[in-house]
The first five atom37 places (N, CA, C, CB, O) and aatype in JSON, in Angstrom:
{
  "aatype": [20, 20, 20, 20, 20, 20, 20, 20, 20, 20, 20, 20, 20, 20, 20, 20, 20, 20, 20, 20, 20, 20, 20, 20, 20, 20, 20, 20, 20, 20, 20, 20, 20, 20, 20, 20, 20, 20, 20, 20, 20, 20, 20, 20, 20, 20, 20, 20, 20, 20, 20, 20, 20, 20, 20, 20, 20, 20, 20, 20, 20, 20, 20, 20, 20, 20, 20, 20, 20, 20, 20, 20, 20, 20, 20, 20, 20, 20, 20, 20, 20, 20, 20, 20, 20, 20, 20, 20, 20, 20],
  "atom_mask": [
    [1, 1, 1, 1, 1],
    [1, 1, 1, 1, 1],
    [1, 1, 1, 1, 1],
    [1, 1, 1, 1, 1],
    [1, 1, 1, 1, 1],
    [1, 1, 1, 1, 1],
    [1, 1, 1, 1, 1],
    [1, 1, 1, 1, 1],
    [1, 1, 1, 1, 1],
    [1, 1, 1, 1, 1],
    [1, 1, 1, 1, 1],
    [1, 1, 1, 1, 1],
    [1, 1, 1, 1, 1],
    [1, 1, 1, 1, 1],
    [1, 1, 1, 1, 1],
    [1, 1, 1, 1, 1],
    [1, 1, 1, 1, 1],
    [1, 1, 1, 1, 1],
    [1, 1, 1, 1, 1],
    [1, 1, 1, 1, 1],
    [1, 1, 1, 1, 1],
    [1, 1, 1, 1, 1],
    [1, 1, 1, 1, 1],
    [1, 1, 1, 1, 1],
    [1, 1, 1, 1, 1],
    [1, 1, 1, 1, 1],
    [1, 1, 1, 1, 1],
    [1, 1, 1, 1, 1],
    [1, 1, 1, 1, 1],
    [1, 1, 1, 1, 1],
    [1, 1, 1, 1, 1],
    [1, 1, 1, 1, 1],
    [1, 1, 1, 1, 1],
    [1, 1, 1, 1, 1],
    [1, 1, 1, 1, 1],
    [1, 1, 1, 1, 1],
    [1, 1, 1, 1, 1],
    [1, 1, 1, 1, 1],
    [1, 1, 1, 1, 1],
    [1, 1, 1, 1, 1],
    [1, 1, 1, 1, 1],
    [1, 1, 1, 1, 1],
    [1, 1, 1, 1, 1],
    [1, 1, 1, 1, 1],
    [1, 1, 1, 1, 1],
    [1, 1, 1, 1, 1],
    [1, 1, 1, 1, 1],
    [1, 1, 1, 1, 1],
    [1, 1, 1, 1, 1],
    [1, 1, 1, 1, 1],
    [1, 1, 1, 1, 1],
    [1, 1, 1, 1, 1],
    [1, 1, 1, 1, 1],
    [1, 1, 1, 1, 1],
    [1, 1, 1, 1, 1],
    [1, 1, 1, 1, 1],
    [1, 1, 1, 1, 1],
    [1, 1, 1, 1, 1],
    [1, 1, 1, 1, 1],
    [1, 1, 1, 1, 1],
    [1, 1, 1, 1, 1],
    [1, 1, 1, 1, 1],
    [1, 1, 1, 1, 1],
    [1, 1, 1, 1, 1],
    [1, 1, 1, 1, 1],
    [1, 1, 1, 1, 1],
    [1, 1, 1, 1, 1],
    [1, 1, 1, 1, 1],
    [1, 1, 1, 1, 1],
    [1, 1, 1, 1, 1],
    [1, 1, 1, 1, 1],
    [1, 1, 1, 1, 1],
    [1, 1, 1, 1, 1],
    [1, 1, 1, 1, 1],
    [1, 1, 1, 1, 1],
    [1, 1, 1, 1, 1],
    [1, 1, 1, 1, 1],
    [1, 1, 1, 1, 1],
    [1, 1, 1, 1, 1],
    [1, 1, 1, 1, 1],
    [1, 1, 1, 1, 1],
    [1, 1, 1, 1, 1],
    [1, 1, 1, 1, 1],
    [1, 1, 1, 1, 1],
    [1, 1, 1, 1, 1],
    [1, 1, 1, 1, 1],
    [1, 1, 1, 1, 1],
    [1, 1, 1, 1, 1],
    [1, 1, 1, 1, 1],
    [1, 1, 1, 1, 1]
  ],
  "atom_positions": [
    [[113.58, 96.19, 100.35], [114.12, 97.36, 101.0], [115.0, 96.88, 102.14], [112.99, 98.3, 101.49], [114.85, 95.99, 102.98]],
    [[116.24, 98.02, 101.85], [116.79, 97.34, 103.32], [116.43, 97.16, 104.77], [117.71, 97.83, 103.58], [115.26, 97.53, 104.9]],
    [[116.92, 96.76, 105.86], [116.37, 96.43, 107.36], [116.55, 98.07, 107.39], [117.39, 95.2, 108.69], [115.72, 98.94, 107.14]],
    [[117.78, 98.15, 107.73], [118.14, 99.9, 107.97], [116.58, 100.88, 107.99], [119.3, 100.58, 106.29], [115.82, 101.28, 108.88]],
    [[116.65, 100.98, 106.42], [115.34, 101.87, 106.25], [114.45, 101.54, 106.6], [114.93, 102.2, 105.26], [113.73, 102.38, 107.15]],
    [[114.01, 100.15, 106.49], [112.44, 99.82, 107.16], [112.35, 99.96, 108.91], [112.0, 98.01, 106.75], [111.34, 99.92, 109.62]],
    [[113.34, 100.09, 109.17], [113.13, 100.19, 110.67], [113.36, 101.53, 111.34], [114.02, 99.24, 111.33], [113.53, 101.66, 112.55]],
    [[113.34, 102.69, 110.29], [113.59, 103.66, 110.68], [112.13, 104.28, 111.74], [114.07, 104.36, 109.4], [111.08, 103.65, 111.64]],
    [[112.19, 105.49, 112.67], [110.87, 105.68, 113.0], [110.34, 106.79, 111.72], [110.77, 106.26, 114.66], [110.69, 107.28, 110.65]],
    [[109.6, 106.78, 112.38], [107.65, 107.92, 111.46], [108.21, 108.93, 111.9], [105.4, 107.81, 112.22], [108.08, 109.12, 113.11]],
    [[108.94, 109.84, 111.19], [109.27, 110.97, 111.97], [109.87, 112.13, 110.52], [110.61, 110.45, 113.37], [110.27, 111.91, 109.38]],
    [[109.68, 113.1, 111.18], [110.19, 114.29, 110.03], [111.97, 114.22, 109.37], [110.03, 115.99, 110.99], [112.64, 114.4, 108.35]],
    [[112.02, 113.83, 110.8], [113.43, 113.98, 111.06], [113.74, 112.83, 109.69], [114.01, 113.53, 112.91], [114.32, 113.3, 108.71]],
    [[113.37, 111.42, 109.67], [113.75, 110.22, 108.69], [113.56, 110.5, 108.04], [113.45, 109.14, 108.54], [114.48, 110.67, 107.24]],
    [[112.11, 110.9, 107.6], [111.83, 111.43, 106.17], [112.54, 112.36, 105.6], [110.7, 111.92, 106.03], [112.79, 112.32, 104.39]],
    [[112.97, 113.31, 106.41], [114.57, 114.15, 106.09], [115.45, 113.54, 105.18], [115.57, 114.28, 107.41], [115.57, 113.77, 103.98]],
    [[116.12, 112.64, 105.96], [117.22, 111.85, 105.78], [116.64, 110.6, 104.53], [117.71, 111.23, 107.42], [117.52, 110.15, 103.79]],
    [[115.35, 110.15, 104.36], [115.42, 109.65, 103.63], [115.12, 110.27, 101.8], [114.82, 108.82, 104.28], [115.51, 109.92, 100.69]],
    [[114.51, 110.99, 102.16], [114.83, 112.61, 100.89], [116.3, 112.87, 100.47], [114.44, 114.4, 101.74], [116.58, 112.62, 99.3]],
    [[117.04, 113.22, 101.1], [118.35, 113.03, 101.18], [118.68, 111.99, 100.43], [118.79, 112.89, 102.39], [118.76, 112.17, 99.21]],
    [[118.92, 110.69, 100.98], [119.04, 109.75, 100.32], [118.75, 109.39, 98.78], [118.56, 109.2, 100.96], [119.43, 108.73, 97.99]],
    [[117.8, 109.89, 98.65], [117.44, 109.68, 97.43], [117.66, 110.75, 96.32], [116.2, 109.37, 97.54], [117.55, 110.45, 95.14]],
    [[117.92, 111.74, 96.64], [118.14, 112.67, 95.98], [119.89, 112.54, 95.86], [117.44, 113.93, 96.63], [120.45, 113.1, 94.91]],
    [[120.59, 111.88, 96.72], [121.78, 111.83, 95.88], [122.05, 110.38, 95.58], [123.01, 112.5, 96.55], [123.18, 110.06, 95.23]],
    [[121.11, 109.51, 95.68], [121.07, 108.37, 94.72], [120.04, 108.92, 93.15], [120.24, 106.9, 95.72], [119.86, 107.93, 92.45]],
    [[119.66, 109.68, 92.78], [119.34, 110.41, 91.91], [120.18, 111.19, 90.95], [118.7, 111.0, 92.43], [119.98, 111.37, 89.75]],
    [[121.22, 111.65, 91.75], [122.44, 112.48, 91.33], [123.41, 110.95, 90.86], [123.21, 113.69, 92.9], [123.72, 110.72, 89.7]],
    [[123.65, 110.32, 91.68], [124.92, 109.06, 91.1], [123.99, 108.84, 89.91], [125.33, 107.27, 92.25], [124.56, 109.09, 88.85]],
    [[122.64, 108.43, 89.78], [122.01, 107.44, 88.52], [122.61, 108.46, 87.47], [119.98, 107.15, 88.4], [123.17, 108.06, 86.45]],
    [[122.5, 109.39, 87.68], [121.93, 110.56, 86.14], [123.05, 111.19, 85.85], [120.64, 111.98, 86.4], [123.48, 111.46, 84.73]],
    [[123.62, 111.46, 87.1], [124.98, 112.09, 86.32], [126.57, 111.43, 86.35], [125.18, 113.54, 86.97], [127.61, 111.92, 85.93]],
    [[126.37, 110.37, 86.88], [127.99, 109.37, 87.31], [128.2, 108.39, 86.67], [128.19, 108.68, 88.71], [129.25, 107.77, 86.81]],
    [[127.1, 107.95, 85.68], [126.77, 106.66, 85.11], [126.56, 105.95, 85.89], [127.53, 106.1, 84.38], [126.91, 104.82, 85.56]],
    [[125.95, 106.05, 87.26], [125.98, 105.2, 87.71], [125.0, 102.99, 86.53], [125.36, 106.15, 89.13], [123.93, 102.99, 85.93]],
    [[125.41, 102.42, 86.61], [124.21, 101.4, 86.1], [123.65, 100.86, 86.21], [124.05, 100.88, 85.71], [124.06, 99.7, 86.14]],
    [[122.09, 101.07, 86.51], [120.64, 100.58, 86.97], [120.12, 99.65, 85.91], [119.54, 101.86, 87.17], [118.9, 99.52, 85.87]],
    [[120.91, 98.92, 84.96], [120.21, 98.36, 83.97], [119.23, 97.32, 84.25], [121.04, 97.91, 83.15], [118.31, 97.07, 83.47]],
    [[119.45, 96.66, 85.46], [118.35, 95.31, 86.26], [117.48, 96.33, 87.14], [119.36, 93.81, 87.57], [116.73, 95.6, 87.78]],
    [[117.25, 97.5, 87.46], [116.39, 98.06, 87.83], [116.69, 98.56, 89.5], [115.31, 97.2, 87.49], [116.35, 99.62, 90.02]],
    [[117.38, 97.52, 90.09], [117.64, 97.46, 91.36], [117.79, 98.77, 92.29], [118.71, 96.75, 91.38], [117.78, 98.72, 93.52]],
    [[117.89, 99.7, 91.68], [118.17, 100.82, 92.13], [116.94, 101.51, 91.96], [119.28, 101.38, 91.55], [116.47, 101.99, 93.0]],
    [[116.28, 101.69, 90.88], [115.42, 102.29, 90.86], [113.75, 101.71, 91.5], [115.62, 102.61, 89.64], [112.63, 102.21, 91.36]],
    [[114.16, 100.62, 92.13], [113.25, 99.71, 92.48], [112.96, 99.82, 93.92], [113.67, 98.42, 92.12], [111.97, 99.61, 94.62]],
    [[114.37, 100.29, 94.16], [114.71, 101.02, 95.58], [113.9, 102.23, 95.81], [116.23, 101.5, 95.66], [112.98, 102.31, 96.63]],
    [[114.39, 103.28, 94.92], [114.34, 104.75, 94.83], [112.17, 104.34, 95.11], [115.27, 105.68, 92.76], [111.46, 104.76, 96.02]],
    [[111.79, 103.49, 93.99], [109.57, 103.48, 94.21], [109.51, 102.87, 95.56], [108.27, 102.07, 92.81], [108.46, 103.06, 96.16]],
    [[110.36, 102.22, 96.12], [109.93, 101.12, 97.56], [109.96, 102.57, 98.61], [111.55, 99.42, 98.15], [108.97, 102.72, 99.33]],
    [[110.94, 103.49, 98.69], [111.28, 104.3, 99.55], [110.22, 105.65, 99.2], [112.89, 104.5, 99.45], [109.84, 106.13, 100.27]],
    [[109.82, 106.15, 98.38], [108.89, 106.69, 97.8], [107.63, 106.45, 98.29], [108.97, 106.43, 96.67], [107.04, 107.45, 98.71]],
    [[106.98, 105.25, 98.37], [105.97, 104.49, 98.74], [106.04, 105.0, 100.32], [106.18, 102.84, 98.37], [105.15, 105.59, 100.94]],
    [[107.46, 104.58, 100.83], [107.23, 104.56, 102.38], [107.26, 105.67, 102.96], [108.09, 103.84, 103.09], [107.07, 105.72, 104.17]],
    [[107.55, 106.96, 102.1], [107.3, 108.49, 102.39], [105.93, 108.71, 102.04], [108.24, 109.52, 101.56], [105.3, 109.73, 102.32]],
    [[105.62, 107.99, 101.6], [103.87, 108.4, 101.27], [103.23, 108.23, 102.57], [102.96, 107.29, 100.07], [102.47, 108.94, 103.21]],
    [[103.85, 106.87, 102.82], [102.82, 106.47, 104.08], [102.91, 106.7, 105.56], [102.7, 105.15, 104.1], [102.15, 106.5, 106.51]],
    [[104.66, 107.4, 105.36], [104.87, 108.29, 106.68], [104.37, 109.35, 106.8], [106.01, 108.63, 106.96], [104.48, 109.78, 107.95]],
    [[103.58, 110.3, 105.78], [103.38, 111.28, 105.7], [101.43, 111.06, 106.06], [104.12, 111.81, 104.32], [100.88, 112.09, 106.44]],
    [[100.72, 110.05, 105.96], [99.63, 109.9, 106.32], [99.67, 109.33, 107.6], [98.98, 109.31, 105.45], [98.76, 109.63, 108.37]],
    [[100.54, 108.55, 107.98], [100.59, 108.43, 109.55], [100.76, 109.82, 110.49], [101.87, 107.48, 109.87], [99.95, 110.26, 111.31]],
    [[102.16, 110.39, 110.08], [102.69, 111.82, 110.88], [102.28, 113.05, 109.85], [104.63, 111.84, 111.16], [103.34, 113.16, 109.24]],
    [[101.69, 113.72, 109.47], [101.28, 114.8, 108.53], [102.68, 115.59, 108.87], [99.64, 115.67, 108.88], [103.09, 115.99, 107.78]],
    [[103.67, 116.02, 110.0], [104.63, 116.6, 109.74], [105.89, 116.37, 108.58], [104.91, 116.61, 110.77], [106.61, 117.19, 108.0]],
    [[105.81, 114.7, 108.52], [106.54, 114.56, 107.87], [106.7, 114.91, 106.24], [106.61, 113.66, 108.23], [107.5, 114.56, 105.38]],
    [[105.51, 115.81, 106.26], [105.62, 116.8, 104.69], [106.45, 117.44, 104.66], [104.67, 117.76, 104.25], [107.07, 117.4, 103.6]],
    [[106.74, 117.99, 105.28], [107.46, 119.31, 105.74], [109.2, 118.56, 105.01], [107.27, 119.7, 108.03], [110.07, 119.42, 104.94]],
    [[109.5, 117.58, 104.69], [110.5, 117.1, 104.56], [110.67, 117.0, 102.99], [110.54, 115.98, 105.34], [111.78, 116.96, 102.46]],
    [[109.23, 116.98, 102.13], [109.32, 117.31, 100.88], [109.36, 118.45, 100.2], [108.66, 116.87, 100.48], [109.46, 118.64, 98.99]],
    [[109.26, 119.21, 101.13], [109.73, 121.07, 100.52], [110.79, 120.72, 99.97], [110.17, 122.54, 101.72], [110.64, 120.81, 98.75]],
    [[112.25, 120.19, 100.38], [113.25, 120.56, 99.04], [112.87, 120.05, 97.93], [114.66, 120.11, 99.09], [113.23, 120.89, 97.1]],
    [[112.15, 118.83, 97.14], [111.71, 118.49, 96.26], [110.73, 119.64, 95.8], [111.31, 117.3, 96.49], [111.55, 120.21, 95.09]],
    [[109.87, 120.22, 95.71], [109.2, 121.64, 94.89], [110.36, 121.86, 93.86], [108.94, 123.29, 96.04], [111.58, 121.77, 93.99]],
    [[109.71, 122.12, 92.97], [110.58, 122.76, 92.04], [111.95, 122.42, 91.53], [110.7, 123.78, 92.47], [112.9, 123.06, 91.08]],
    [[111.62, 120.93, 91.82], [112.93, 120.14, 91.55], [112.53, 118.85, 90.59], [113.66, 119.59, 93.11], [111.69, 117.98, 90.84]],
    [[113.37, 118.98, 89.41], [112.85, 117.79, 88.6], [114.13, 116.17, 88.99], [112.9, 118.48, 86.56], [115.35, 116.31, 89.09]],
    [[113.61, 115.21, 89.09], [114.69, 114.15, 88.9], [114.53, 113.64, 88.13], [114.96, 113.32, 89.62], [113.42, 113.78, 87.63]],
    [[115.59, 112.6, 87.39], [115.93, 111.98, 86.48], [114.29, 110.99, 86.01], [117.36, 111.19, 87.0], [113.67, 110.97, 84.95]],
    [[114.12, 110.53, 86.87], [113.26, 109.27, 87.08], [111.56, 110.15, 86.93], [113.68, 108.37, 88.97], [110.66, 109.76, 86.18]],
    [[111.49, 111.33, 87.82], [110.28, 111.83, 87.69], [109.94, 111.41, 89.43], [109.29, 111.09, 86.27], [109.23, 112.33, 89.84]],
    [[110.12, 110.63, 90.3], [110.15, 109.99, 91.28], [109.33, 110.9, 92.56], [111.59, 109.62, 91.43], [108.64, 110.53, 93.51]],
    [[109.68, 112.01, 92.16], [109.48, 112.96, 93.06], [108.11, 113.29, 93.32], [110.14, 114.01, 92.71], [107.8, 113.72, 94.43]],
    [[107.15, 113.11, 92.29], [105.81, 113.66, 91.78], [105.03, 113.23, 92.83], [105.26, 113.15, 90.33], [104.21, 114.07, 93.22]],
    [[105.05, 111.8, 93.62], [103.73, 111.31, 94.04], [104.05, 112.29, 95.72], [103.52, 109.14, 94.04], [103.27, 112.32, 96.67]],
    [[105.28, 112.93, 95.64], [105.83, 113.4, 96.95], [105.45, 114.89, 96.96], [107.49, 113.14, 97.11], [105.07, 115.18, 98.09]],
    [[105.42, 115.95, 96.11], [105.22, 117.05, 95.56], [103.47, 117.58, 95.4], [105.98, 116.83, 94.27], [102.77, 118.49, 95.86]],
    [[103.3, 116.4, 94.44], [101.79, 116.9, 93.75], [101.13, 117.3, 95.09], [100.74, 115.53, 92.8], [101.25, 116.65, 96.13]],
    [[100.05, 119.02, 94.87], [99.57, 118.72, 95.48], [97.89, 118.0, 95.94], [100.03, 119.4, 95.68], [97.11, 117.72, 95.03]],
    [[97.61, 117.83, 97.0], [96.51, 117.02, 97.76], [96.75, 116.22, 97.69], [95.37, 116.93, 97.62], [95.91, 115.4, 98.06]],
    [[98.15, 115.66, 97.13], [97.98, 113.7, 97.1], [97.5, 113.34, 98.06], [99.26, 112.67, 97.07], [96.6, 112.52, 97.9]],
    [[97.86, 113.8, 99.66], [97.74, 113.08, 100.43], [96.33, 113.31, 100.85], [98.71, 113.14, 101.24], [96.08, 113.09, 102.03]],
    [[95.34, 113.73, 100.04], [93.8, 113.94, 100.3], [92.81, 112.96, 99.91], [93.36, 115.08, 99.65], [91.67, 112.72, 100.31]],
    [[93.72, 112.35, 98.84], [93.31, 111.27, 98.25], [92.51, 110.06, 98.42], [94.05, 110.99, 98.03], [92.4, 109.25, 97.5]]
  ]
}
């Protein structure tokens, strides 16, 4: 993962922006051709995924940043561990 993102803070606000992020790196994969054939991208998309999981058990606000994902399918499925709910009861 890049420095950038890993050094972002625990905050609603990042998790914002990193939702964002991914949702229109979601849009280039699926609809631009973008080509992920070595994975690199999508390797990205589970590393950043992961680290919304674990911002969201540090700061519980930072849920609040996966409301636009509801009711939203992506290419990858990526979205699920962010959505489902009680994951974070787990």
């Amino acid at each position: 993962m890049t420095k950038i993102v890993s050094d972002l803070p625990v905050s609603e606000q990042a998790a914002g922006l990193l939702v964002d992020m991914l949702l229109r790196l979601d849009d280039k994969l699926c609809r631009s051709g973008v080509d992920d054939s070595d994975g690199t991208v999508g390797g990205f998309i589970e590393e950043v995924v992961m680290m919304l999981k674990k911002y969201a058990e540090l700061d519980p606000s930072c849920k609040k940043a996966f409301y636009k994902l509801e009711n939203r399918e992506t290419c990858f499925g990526w979205e699920e561990p962010l959505v489902r709910p009680n994951k974070f009861q787990e």
